[in-house]
Backbone as ProteinMPNN parsed JSONL, in Angstrom:
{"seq_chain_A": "XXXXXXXXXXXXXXXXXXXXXXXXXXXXXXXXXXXXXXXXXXXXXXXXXXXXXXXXXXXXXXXXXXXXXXXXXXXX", "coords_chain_A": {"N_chain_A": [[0.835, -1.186, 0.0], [0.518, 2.464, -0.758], [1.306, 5.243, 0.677], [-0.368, 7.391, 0.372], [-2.504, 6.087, 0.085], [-3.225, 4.963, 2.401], [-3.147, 7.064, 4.682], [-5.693, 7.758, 4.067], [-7.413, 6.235, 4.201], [-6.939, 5.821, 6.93], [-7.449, 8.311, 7.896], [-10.178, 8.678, 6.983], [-10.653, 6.534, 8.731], [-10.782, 7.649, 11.459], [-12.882, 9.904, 11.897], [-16.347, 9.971, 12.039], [-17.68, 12.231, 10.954], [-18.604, 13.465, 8.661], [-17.813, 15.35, 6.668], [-15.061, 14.844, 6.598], [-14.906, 12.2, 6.578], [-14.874, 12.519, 3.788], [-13.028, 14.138, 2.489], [-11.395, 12.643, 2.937], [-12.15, 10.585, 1.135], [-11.349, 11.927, -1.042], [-8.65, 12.198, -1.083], [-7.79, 10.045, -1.267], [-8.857, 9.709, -4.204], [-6.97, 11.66, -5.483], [-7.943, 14.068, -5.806], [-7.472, 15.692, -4.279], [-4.702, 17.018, -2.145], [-2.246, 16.552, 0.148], [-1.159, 18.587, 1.237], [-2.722, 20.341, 0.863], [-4.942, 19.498, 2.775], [-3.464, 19.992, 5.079], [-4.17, 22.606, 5.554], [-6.205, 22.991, 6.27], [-8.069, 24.009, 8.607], [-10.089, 22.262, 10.31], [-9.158, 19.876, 10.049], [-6.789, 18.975, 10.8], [-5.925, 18.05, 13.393], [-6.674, 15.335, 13.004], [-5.633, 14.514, 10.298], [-3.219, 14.46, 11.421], [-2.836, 12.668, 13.825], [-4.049, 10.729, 11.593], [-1.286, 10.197, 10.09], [0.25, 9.97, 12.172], [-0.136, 7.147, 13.252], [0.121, 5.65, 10.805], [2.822, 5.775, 10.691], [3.755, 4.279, 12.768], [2.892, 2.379, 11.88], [0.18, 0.816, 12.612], [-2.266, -0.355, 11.256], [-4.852, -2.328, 9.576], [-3.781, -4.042, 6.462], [-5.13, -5.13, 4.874], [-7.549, -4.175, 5.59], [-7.264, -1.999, 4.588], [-6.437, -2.139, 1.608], [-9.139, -3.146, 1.245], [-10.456, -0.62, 1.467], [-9.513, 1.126, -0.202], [-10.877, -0.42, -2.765], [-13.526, -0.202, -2.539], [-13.923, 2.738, -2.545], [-12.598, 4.605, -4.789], [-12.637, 5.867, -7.775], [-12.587, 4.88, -10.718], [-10.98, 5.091, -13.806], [-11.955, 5.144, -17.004]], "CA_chain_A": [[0.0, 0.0, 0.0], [1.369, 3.207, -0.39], [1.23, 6.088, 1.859], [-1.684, 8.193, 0.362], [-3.876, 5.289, 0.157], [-3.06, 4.444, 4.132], [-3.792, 8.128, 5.025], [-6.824, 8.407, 3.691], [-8.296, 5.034, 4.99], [-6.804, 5.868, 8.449], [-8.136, 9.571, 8.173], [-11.858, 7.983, 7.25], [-11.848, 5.797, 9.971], [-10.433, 8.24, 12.712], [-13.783, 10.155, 12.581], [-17.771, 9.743, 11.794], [-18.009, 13.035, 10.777], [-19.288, 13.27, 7.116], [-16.736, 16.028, 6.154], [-13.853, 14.735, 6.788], [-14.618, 11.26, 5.631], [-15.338, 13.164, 2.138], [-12.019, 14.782, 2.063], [-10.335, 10.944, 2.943], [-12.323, 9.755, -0.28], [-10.711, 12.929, -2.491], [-7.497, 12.407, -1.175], [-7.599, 8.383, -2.123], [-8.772, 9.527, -5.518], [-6.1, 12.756, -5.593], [-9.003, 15.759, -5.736], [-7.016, 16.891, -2.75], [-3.161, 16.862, -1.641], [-1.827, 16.193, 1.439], [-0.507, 19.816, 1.538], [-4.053, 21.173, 0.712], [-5.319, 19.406, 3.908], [-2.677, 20.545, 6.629], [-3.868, 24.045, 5.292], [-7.998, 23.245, 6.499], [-7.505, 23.668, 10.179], [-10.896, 21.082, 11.195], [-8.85, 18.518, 9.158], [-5.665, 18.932, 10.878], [-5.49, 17.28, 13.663], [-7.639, 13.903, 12.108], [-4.224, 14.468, 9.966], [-1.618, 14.43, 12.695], [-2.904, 11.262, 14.307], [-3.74, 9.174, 10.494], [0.017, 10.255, 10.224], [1.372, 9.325, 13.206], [-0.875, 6.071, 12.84], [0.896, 5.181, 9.827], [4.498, 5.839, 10.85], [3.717, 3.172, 13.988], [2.342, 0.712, 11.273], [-0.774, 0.601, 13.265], [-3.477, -0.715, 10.532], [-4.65, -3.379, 8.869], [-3.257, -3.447, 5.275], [-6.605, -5.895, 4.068], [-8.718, -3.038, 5.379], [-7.239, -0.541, 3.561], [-7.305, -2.691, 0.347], [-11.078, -3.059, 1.212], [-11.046, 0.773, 1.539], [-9.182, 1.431, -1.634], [-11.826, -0.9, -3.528], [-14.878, 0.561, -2.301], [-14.189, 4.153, -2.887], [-11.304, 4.382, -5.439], [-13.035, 5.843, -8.371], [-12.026, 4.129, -11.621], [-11.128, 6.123, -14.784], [-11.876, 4.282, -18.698]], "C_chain_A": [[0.88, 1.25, 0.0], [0.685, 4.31, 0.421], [-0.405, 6.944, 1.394], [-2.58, 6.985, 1.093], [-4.185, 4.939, 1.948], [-3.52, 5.531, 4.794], [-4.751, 7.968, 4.638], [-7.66, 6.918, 4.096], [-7.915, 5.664, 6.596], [-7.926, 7.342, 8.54], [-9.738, 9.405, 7.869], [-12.14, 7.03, 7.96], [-11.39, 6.552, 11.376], [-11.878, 9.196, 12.662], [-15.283, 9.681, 11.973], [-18.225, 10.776, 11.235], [-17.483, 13.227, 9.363], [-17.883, 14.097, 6.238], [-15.753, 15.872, 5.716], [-14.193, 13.243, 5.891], [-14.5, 11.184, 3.788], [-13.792, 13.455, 1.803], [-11.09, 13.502, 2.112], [-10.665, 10.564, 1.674], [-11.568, 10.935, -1.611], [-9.477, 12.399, -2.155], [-6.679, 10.804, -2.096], [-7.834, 8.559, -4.011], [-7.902, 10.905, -6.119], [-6.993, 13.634, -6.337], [-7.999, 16.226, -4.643], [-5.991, 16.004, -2.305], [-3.347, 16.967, 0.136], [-1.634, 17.957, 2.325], [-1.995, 20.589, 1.839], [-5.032, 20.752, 2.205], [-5.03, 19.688, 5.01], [-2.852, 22.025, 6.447], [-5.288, 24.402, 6.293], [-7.722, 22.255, 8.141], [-8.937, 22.855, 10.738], [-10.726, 19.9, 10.988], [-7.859, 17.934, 10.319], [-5.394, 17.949, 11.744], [-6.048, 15.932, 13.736], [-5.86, 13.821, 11.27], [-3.194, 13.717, 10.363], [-1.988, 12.947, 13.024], [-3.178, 10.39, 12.752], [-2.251, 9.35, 10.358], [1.07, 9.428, 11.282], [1.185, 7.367, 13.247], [0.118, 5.229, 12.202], [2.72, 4.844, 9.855], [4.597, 4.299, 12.339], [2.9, 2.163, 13.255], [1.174, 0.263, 12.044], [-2.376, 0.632, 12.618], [-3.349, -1.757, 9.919], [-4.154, -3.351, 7.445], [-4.619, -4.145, 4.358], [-7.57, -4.818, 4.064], [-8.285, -1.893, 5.076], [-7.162, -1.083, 1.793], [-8.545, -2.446, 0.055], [-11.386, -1.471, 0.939], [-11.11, 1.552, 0.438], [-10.113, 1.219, -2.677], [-12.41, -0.347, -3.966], [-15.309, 2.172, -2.918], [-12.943, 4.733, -3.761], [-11.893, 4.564, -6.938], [-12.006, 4.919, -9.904], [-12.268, 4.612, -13.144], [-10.754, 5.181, -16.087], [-11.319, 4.918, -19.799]], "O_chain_A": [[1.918, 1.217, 0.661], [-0.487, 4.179, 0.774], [-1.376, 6.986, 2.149], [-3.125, 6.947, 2.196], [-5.276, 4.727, 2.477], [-4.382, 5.249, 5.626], [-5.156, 8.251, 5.765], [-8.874, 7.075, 4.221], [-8.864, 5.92, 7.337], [-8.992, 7.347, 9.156], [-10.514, 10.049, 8.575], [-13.259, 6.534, 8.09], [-11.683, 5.963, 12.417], [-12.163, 9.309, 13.855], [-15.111, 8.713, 11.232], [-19.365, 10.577, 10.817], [-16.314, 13.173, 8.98], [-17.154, 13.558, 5.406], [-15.311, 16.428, 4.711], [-13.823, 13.129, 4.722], [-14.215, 10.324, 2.955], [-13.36, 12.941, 0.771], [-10.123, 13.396, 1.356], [-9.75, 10.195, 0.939], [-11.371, 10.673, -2.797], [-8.973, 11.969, -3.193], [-5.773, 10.563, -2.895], [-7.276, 7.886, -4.878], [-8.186, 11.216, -7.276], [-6.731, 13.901, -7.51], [-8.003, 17.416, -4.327], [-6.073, 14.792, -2.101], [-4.216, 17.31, 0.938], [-1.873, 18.325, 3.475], [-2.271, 21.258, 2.835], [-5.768, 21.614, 2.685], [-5.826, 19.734, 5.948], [-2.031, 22.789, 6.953], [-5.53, 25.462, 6.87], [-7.469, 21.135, 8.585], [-8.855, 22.812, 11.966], [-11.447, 18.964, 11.334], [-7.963, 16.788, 10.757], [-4.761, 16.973, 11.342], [-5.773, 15.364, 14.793], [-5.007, 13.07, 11.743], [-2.545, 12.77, 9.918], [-1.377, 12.059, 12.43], [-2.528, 9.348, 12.66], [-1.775, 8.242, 10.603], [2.067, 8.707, 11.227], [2.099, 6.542, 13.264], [0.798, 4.356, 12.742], [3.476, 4.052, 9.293], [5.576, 3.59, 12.572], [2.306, 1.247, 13.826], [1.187, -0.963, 12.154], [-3.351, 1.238, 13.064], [-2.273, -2.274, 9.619], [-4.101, -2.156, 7.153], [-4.996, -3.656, 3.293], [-8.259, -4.467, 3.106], [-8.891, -0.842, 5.286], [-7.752, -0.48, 0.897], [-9.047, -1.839, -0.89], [-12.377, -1.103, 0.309], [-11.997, 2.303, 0.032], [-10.375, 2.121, -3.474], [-12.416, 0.118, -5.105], [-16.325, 2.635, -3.436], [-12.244, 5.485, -3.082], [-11.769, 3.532, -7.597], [-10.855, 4.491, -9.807], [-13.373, 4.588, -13.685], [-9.674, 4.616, -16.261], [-11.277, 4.344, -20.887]]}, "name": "protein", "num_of_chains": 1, "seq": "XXXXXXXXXXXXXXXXXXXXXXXXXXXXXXXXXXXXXXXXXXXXXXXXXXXXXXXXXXXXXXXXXXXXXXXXXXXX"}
């Protein structure tokens, strides 16, 4: 997996709140940079922890496959 795709599963399952899981599904399909999110301060720290998350290898890698799947638009 690489790093976007791991952010942006961790950062849609760190909250419930609709917003943010929206901006996890742009960032998986690159509508929206990494940079462009540490700028939108109700993101940030949802951010900091899928970050830190990731650096402590602390996810499954199947359920971010699964996550990738699901919401991972697909361009013909």
């Amino acid at each position: 997996m690489d790093k976007i795709t791991c952010i942006a599963y961790l950062l849609y399952k760190s909250s419930t709140n609709q917003g943010i899981r929206e901006k996890a599904i742009q960032l998986l399909n690159g509508d929206v940079s990494i940079r462009d999110l540490k700028r939108n301060i109700s993101i940030q720290a949802n951010l900091v922890i899928a970050e830190s998350l990731l650096k402590k290898n602390k996810f499954d890698k199947d359920q971010v496959q699964l996550f990738a799947e699901q919401f991972m638009y697909q361009e013909i």
